[in-house]
C-alpha distance (Angstrom), angle and dihedral (degrees) to the residues before:
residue distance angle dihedral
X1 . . .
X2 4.01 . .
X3 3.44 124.9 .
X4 3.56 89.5 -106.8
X5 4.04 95.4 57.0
X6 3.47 88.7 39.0
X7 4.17 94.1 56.5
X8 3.80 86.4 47.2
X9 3.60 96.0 55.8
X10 3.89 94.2 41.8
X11 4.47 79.7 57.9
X12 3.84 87.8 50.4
X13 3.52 98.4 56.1
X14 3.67 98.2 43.6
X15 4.20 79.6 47.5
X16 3.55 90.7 52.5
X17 3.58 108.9 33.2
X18 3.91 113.6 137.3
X19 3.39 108.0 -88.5
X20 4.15 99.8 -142.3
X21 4.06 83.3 49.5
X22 3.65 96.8 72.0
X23 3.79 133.3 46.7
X24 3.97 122.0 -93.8
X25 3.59 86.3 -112.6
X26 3.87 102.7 53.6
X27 3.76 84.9 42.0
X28 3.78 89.6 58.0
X29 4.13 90.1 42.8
X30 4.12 79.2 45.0
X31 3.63 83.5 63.0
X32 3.28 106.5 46.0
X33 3.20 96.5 46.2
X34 3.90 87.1 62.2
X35 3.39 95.0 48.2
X36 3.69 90.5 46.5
X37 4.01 85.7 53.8
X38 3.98 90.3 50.8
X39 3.89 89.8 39.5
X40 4.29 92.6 56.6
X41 3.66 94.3 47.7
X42 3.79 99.8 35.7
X43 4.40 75.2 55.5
X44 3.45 98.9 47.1
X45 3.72 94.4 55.3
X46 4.12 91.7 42.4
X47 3.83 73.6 62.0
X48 3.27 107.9 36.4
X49 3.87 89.9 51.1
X50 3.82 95.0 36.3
X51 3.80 91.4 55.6
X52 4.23 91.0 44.1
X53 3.52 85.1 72.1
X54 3.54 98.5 54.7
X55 3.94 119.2 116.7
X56 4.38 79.3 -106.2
X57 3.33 137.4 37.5
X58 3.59 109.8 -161.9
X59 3.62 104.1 99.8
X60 3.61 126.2 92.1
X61 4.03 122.8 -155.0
X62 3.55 98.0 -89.1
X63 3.74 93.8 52.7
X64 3.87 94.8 44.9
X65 3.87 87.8 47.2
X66 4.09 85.4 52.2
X67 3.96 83.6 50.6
X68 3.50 97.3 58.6
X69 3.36 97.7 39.7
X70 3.60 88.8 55.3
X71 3.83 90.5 46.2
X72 3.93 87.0 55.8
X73 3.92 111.3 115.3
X74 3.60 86.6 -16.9
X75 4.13 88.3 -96.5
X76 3.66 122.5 147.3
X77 3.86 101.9 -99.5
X78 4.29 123.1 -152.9
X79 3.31 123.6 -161.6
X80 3.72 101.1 -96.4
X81 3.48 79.3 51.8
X82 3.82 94.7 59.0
X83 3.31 96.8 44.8
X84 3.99 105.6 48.2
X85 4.38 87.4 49.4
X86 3.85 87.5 45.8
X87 3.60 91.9 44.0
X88 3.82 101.9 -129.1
X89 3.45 143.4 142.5
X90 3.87 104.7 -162.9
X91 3.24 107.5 86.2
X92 3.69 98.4 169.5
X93 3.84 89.1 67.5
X94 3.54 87.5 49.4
X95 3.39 97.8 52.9
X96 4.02 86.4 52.6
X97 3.23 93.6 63.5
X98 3.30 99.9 47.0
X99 3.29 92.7 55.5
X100 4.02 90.0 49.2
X101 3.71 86.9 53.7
X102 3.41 88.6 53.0
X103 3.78 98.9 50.8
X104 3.81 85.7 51.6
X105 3.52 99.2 53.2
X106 3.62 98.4 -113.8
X107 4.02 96.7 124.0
X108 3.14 135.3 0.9
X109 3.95 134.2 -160.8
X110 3.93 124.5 -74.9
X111 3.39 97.9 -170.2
X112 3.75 138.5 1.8
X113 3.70 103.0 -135.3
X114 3.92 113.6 -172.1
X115 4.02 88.7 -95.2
X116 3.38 136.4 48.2
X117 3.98 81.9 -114.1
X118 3.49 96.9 59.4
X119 3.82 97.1 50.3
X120 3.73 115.3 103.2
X121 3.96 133.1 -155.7
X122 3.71 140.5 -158.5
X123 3.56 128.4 -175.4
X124 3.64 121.5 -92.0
X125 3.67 119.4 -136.7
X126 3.91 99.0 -75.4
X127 3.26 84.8 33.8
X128 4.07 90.7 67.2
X129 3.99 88.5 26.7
X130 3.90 89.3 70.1
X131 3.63 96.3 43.5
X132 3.57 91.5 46.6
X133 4.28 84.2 51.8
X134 4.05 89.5 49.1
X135 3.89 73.7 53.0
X136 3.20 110.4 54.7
X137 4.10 93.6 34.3
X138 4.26 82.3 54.8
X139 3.66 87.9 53.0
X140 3.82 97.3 42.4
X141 4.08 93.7 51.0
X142 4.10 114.2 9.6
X143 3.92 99.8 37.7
X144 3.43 88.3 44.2
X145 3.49 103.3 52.2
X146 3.66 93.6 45.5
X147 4.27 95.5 47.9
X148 4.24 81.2 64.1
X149 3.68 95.0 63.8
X150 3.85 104.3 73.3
X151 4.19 118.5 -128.1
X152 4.22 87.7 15.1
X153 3.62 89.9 115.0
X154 4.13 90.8 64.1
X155 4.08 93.2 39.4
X156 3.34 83.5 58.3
X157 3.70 98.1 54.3
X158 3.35 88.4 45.7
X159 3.68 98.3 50.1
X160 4.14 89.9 45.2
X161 3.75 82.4 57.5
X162 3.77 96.2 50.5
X163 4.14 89.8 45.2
X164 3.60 88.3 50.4
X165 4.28 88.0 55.5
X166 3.44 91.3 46.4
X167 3.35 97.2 51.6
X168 3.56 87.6 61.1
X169 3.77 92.0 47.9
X170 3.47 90.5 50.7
X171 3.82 98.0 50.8
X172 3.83 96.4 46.7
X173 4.14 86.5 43.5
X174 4.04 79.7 58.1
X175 3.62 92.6 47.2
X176 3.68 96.8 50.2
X177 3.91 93.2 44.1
X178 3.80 83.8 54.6
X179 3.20 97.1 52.7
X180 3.64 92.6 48.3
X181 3.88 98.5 45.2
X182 3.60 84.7 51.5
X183 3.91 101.2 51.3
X184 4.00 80.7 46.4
X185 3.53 92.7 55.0
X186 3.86 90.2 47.7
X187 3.92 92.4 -110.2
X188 3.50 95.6 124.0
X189 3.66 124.8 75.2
């Protein structure tokens, strides 16, 4: 069975796990979990598709995400700065694609600090001319489809609230699991 097959049964059973075999709670986390899986990739082709249409075509996801969150405020951004409002942890992909962006003339440095991590970007001028594209094309298509369905602008506050907690609960489930696989593996003192 390949890694693939076996991933895809592993989502089945979880899917179709006998409901009176788990608790009301895990079948609600079940769920979300589901409809978290749906939600990522239904986002990453919005985005994938949204930034195909852009005048280029030479940025992947991460680098577009660095773009925006460059864009945001229109504040000179660092690194650590990138990372902690995109959430990551892998800062040597970030730092590729800010140097891609760079190469492409899509930001360019604010400062030179006297580390890499203390060196902060902004977007050049096509830098903020494709954001402000993803912009208008978000505006033009996914605002307006969700401004026709009536009370969707406070589910969606709600729901960005409940991401944001789980998010949290997610990250301190990670923590714990690491702390236990660790003590398991005789890591831990």
């Amino acid at each position: 069975m390949s890694k693939k097959q076996a991933v895809s049964a592993q989502i089945a059973a979880v899917v179709t796990e006998p409901a009176a075999e788990i608790s009301p709670i895990e079948q609600t986390v079940n769920a979300f979990e589901y409809a978290a899986w749906h939600f990522g990739s239904a986002f990453a082709r919005w985005r994938r598709d949204c930034l195909g249409a852009m005048p280029t075509n030479a940025l992947g996801g991460t680098e577009a995400s660095i773009l925006h969150v460059l864009h945001l405020n229109g504040t000179p951004k660092g690194l650590s700065d990138v990372a902690r409002l995109l959430h990551r942890d892998d800062l040597a992909n970030l730092q590729y694609g800010l140097k891609k962006l760079l190469s492409l003339g899509f930001i360019e440095k604010a400062s030179n600090g006297a580390s890499r991590r203390n060196t902060t970007y902004v977007p050049t001028e096509p830098g903020r001319a494709i954001v402000d594209a993803y912009l208008q094309h978000r505006r033009d298509t996914l605002v307006r489809l969700v401004g026709s369905m009536s009370g969707t602008q406070d589910a969606l506050q709600q729901a960005t609230s409940i991401l944001h907690v789980m998010t949290g609960l997610y990250d301190q489930a990670s923590t714990i699991l690491s702390s236990q696989i660790g003590d398991t593996l005789g890591l831990r003192p």
